[in-house]
VOGU-147206 format. One record per residue (C-alpha): residue in three letters; x, y, z; residue number from 1. Coordinates in steps of 0.25 Angstrom, whole numbers, plus 2048, in hexadecimal, padded with zeros to 3 digits. Example, Ala and Ser with C-alpha at 12.3 -4.5 7.8 and 13.67 -1.06 7.14 Angstrom:
<marmis>
ALA 831 7EE 81F 1
SER 837 7FC 81D 2
</marmis>
This chain:
<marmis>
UNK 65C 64E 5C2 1
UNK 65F 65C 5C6 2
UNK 669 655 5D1 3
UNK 670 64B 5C8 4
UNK 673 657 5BE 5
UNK 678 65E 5C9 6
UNK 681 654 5CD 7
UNK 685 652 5BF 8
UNK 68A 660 5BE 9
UNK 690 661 5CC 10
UNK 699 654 5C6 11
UNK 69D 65B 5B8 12
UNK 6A0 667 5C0 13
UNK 6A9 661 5C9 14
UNK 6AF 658 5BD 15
UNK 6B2 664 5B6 16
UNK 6B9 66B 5C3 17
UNK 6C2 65D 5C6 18
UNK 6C4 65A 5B9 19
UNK 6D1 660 5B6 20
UNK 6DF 65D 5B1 21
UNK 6E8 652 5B4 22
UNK 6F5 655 5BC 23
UNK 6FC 653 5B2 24
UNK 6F6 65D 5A7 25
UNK 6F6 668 5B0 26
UNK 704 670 5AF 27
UNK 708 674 5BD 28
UNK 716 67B 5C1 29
UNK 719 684 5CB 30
UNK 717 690 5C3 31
UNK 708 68F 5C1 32
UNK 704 686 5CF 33
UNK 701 689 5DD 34
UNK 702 67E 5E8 35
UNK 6F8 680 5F3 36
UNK 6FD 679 5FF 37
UNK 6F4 676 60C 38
UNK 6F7 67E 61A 39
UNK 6FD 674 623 40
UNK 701 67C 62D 41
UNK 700 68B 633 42
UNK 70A 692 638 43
UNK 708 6A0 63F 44
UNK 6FC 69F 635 45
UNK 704 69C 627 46
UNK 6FF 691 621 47
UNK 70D 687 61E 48
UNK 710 67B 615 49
UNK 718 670 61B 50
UNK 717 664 61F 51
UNK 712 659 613 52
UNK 70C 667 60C 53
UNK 717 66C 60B 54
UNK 71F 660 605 55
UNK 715 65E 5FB 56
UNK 714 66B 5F6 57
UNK 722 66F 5F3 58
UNK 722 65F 5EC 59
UNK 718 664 5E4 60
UNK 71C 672 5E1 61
UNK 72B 66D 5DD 62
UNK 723 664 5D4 63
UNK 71C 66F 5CD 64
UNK 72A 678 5CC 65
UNK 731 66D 5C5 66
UNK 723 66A 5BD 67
UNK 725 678 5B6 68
UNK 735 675 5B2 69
UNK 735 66F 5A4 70
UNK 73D 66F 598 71
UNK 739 679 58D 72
UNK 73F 67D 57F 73
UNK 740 68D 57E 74
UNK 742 692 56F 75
UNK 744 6A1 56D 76
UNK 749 6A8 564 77
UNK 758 6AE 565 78
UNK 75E 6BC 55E 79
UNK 76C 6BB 55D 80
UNK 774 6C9 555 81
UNK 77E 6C5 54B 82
UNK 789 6CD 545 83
UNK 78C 6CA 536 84
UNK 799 6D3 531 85
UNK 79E 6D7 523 86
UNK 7AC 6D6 522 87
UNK 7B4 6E2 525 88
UNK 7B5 6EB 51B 89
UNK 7C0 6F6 51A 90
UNK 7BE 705 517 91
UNK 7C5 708 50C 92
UNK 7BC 713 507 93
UNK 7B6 70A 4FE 94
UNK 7A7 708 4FA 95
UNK 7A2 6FC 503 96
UNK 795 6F2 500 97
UNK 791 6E9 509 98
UNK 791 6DA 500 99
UNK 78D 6CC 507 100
UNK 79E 6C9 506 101
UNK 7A0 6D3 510 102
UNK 796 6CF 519 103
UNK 78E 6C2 515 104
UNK 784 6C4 520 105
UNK 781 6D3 51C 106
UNK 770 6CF 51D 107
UNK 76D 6D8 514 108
UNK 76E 6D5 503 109
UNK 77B 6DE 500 110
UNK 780 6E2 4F2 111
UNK 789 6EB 4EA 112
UNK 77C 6F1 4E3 113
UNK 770 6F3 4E8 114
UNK 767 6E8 4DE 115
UNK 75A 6E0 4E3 116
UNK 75B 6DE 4F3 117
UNK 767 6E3 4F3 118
UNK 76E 6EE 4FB 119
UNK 77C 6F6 4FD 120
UNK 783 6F9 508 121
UNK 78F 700 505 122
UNK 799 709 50E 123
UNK 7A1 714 508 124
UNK 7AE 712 511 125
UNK 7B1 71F 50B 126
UNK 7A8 726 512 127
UNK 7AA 71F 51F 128
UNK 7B8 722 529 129
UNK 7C0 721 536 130
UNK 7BE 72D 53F 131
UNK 7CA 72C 546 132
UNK 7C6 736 550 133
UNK 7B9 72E 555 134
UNK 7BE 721 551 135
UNK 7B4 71D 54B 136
UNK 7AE 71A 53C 137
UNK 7A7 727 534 138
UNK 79D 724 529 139
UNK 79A 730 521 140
UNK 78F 733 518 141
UNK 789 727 50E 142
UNK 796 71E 513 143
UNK 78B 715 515 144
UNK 780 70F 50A 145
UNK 775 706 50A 146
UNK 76E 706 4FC 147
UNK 763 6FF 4F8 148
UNK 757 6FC 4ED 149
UNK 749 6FC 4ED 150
UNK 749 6EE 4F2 151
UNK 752 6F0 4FD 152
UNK 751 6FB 506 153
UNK 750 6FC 514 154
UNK 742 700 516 155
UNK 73A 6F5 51C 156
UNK 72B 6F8 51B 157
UNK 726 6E7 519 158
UNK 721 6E0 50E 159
UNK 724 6E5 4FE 160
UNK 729 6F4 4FC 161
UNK 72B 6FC 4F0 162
UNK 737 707 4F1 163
UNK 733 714 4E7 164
UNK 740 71F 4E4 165
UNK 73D 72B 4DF 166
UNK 742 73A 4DE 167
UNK 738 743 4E4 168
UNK 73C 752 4E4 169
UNK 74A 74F 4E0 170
UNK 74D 747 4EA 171
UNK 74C 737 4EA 172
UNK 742 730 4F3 173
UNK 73E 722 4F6 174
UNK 72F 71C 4F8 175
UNK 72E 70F 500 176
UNK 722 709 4FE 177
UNK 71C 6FB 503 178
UNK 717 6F3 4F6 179
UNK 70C 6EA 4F5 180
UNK 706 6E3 4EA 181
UNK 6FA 6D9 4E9 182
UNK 6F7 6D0 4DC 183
UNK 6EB 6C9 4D9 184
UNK 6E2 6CD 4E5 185
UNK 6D2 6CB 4E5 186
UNK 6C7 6CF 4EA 187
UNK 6B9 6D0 4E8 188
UNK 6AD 6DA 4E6 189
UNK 6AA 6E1 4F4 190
UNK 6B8 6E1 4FA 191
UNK 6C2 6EA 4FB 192
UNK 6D0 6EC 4F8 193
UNK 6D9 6F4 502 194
UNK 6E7 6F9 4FF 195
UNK 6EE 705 507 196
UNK 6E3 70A 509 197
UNK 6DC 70B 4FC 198
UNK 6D0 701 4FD 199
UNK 6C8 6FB 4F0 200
UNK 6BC 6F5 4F2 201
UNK 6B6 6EB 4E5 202
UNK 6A8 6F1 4E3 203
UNK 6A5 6EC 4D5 204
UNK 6AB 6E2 4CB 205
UNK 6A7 6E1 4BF 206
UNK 6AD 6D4 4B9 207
UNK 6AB 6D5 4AD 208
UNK 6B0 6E1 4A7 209
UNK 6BB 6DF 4B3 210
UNK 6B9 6EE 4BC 211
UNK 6B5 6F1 4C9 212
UNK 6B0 6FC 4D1 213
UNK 6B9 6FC 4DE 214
UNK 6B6 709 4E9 215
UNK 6C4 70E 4ED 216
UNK 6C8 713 4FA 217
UNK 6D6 71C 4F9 218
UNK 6DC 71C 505 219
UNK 6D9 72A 507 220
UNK 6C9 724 509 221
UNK 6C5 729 4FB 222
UNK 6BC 721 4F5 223
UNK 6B8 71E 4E8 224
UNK 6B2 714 4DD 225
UNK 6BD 70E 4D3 226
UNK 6BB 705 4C5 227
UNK 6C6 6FB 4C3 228
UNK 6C8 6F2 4B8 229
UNK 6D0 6E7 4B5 230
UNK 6E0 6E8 4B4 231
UNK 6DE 6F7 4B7 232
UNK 6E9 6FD 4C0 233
UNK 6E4 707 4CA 234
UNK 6EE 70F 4D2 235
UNK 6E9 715 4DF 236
UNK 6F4 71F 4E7 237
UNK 6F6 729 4F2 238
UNK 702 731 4ED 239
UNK 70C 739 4F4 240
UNK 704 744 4F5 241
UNK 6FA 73B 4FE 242
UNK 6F0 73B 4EF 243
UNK 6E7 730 4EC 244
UNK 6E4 72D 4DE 245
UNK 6E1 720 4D5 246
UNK 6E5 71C 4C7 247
UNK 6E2 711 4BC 248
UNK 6EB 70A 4B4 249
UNK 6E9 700 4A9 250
UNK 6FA 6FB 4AB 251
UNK 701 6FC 4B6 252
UNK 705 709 4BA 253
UNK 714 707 4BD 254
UNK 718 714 4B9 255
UNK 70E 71C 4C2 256
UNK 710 712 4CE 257
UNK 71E 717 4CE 258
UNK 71C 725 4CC 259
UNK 712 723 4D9 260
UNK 71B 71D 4E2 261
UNK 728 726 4DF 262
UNK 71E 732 4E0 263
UNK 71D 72D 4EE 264
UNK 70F 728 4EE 265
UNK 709 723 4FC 266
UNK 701 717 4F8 267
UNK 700 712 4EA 268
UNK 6F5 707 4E7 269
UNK 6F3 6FF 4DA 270
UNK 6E9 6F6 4D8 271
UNK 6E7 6ED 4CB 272
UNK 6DB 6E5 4C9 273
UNK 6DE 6D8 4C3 274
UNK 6D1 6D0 4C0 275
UNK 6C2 6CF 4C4 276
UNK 6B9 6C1 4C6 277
UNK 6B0 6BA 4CC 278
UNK 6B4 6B3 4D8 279
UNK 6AE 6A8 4E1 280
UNK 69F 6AE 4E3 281
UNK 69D 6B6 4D8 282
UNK 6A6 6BF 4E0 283
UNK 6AC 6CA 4D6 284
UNK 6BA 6CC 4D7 285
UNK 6C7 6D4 4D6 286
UNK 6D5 6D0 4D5 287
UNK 6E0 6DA 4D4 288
UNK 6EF 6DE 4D8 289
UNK 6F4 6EA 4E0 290
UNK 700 6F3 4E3 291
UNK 701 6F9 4F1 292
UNK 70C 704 4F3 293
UNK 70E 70C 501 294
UNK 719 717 503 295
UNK 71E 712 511 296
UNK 72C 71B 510 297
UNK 733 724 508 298
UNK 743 729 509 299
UNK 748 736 500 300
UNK 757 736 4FE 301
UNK 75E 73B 50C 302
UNK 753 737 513 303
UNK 756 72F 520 304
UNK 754 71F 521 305
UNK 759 721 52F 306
UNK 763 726 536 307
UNK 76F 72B 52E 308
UNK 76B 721 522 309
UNK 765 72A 517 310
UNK 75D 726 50B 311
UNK 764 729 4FC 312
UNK 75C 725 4F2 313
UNK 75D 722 4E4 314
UNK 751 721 4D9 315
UNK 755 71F 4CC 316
UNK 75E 712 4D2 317
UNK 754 70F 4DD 318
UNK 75E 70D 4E8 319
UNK 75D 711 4F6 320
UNK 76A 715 4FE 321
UNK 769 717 50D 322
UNK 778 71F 511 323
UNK 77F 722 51E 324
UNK 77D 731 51D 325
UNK 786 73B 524 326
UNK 784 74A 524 327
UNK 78A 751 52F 328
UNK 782 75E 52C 329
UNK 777 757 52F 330
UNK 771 752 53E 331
UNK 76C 747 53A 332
UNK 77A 740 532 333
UNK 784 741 53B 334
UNK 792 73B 539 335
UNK 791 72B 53B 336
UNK 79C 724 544 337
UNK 79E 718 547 338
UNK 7A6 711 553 339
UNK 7AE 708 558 340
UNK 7A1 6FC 55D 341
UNK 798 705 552 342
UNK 791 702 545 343
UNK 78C 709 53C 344
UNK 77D 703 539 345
UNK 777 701 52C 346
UNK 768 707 52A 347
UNK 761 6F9 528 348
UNK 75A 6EE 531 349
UNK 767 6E5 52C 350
UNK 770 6E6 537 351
UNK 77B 6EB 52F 352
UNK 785 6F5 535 353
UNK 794 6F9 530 354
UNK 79E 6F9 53B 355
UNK 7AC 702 53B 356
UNK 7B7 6F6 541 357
UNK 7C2 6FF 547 358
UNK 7D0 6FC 547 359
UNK 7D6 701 556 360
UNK 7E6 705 55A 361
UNK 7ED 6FD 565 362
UNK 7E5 707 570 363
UNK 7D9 702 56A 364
UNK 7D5 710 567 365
UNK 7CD 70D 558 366
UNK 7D5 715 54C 367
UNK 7CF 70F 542 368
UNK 7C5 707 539 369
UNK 7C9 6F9 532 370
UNK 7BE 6F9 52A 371
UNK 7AC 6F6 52D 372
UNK 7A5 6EA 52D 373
UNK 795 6EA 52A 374
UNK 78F 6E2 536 375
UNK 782 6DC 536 376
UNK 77A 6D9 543 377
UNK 76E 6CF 541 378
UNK 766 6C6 54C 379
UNK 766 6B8 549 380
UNK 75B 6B1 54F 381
UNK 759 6A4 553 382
UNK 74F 698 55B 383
UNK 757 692 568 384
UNK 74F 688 56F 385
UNK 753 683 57C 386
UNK 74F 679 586 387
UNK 74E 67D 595 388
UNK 745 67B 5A1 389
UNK 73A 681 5A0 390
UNK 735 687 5AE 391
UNK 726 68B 5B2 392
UNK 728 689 5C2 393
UNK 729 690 5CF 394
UNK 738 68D 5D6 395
UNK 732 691 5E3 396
UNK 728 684 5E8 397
UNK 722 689 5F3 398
UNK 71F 697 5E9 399
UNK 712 690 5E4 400
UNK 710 688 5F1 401
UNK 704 68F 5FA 402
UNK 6FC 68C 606 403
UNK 6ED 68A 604 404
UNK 6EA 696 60A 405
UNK 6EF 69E 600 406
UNK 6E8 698 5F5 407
UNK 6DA 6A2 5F5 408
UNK 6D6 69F 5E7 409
UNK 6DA 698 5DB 410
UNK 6E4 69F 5D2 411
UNK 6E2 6A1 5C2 412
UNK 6F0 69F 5BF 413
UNK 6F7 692 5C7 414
UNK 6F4 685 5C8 415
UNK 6F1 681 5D8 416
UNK 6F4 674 5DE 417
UNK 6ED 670 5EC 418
UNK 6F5 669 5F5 419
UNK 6EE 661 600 420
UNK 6E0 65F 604 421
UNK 6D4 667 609 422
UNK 6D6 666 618 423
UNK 6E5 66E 619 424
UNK 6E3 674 60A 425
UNK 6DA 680 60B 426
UNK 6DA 682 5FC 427
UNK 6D1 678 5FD 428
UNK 6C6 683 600 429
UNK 6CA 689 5F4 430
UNK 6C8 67D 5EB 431
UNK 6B8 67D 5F1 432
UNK 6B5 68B 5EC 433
UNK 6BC 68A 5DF 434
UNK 6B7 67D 5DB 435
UNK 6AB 67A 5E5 436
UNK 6A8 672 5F2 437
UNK 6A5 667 5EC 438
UNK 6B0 665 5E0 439
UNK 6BA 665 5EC 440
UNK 6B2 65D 5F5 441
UNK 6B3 651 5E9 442
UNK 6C2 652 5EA 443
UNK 6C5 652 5F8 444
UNK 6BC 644 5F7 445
UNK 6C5 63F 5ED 446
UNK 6D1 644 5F6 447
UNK 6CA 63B 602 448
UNK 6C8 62F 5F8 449
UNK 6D4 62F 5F1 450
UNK 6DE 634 5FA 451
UNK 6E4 640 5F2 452
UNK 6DE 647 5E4 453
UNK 6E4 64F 5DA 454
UNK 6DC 658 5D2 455
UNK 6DD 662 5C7 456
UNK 6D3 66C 5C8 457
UNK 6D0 678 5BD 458
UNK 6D3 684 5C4 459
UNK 6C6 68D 5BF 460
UNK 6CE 699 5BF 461
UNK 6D6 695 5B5 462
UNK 6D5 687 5B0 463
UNK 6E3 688 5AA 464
UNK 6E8 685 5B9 465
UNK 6E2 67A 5C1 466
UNK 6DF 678 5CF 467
UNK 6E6 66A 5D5 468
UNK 6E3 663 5E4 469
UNK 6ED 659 5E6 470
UNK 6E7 655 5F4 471
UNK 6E7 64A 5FE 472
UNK 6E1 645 60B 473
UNK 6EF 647 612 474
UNK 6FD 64C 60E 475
UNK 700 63E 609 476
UNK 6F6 63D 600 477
UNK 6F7 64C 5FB 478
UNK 707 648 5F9 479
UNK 701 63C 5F0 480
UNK 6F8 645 5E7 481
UNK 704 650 5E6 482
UNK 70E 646 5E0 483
UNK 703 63E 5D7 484
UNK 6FF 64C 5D1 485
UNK 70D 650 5CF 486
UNK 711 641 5C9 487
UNK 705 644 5BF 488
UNK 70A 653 5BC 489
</marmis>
């Protein structure tokens, strides 16, 4: 009994080794296979291939370059730049503004007046001139406007934002804060709520008188026990000054929601419990609507957006106007010019710039300016597909073409093709100790019964790759399983 499962395993073991791919599911190309030829011949003690060998390798190794040529779409995706130009517009020392007539493909919403998601570009051509010395344009102080509303400016912090003016000190300011509000959230009793880093966990509800008990985090870490009841407003903050504090409201406090952000407040939390009921489980629960306001910038009039645009702003109208400023006294605002091949760029991620067009006398020296163009430079991106060859191979056949004495262990990486049976292929020993005497023994029967074999073995190093004998008793009948595998490839 012990013999006959002995013998049973020995099969399965030997089935799982031979059982392997077909020819034709293996992917073989010069790029990921090496072809182990047998030694001939010696010369001066270098094994050679020639002769049948050598014939049959380089037919096979041809076979596998060409095997790794085929035809493959290739999509990518192509950024092309694009101009769009206003028309030209003369200086006449007028009051410019930029309107989609001038220049249709402005990308950006343009108007006379600064309403809803609208802006105003507009250039005070009085302010701008010819400096015949340097031949080239000079914009002085405020020649160049951008104004904008509270639902248009340039500050780009993601998601909703809530833009605040104010006069603090005498001088007027601007809040930025990112906005967030919630409706109709629930959760139930245990669980905690966690905004900007106040946190409030649901320690009681009683349903019905409609009141919680809730422990409050502040973000500082203080901690305390809260009552909250129904429709009630509670107002937590951290003002300017970096003070926490919390207040309750029956309505909703408008009027000292404002007066916290224009005082400049960090963070300003309001959370309004809406309902409380039972859910599924008897679970007591809390449904409720929050406000979330975080001051992420702030700008004071003459303050810096970045390089020489300056901030002017303006409470009681709400409108923001960022101006070229000049101020020769001053390091930081020197005078602007702008060349011949030069633009003068706009402070936005719209790829708008103004450019001077010179006029030039018959020695093409410039002497003047026939008027400026807004210019807007964009990237239009698009999906090309092509079909091509597609090449994984090796152009050099004999590259991946070696001797069987060079071919110490299998590799975890390549395919490997055995040409040639055991007597003048030394890979032969190799096949013994990776896959035992008496695997190989079975196959070299099957070369004597059957003439020639093909087989596909598992490499155990890495079974992504496989091993593959094409052998034979002669050279003849090697040649015949060379050109069957490579009929079934």
């Amino acid at each position: 009994m012990k013999r006959a499962l002995a013998l049973f395993l020995s099969l399965m073991i030997m089935c799982l080794i031979l059982t392997s791919s077909s020819a034709a599911s293996v992917s073989l190309n010069s790029s990921n296979t090496v072809i182990v030829l047998p030694t001939t011949k010696i010369v001066n003690g270098t094994p050679l291939h020639i002769g049948e060998d050598a014939i049959t390798g380089s037919r096979l190794g041809a076979f596998l370059v060409l095997n790794g040529i085929t035809t493959g779409t290739y999509t990518a995706t192509v950024s092309v730049p694009v101009e769009y130009h206003s028309v030209l517009i003369s200086d006449l020392d007028q009051v410019y503004v930029l309107n989609p007539t001038d220049m249709p493909d402005v990308g950006v919403n343009v108007s006379d007046e600064p309403v809803g998601r609208a802006v105003v570009i507009r250039v005070n051509f009085s302010r701008v001139e010819f400096n015949s010395t340097r031949g080239m344009a000079e914009f002085f102080d405020r020649s160049v406007e951008i104004v904008f509303n509270e639902n248009t400016t340039p500050l780009d912090i993601g998601g909703d934002y809530q833009v605040v003016s104010t006069t603090v000190d005498g001088r007027d300011t601007m809040y930025f804060y990112s906005y967030k509000k919630v409706d109709s959230e629930t959760k139930s009793l245990g669980e905690t709520l966690s905004v900007g880093g106040w946190r409030i966990k649901f320690l009681d509800i009683n349903i019905d008188v409609s009141k919680m008990l809730v422990v409050l985090t502040y973000p500082s870490g203080t901690v305390k026990q809260k009552p909250m009841a129904e429709d009630k407003y509670y107002l937590m903050y951290v003002n300017a000054a970096g003070e926490e504090d919390f207040e309750e409201y029956d309505t909703y406090p408008s009027a000292r929601l404002n007066e916290l952000l224009e005082g400049g407040a960090l963070k300003v939390f309001l959370f309004n419990p809406t309902d409380f009921f039972v859910g599924i489980n008897n679970a007591q629960m809390v449904t409720y609507d929050y406000w979330y306001y975080e001051k992420v910038k702030q700008y004071r009039d003459g303050d810096v957006y970045t390089g020489q645009w300056v901030w002017d702003i303006n409470p009681a109208e709400n409108l923001y106007t960022l101006y070229l400023h000049v101020n020769t006294s001053l390091h930081s605002f020197p005078r602007v010019f702008v060349g011949p091949g030069e633009f003068l760029e706009l402070p936005t991620d719209w790829g708008l710039r103004l450019v001077p067009i010179f006029s030039r006398n018959e020695d093409g020296v410039v002497d003047g300016v026939d008027g400026y163009r807004f210019v807007r430079v964009a990237s239009v991106s698009r999906q090309v597909s092509i079909t091509a060859p597609k090449v994984q191979a090796t152009d050099d056949v004999y590259s991946f073409i070696v001797n069987d004495t060079a071919l110490s262990s299998l590799p975890d990486d390549k395919n490997i093709i055995i040409v040639g049976g055991w007597v003048s292929n030394r890979a032969w020993e190799l096949l013994e100790e990776v896959y035992g005497k008496s695997t190989i023994d079975s196959i070299k029967t099957e070369v004597m019964t059957e003439g020639y074999v093909i087989k596909v073995l598992n490499n155990p190093k890495n079974p992504e790759y496989k091993v593959i004998i094409l052998a034979g008793k002669t050279y003849a009948e090697t040649r015949k399983a060379v050109e069957r595998f490579m009929e079934e490839m």
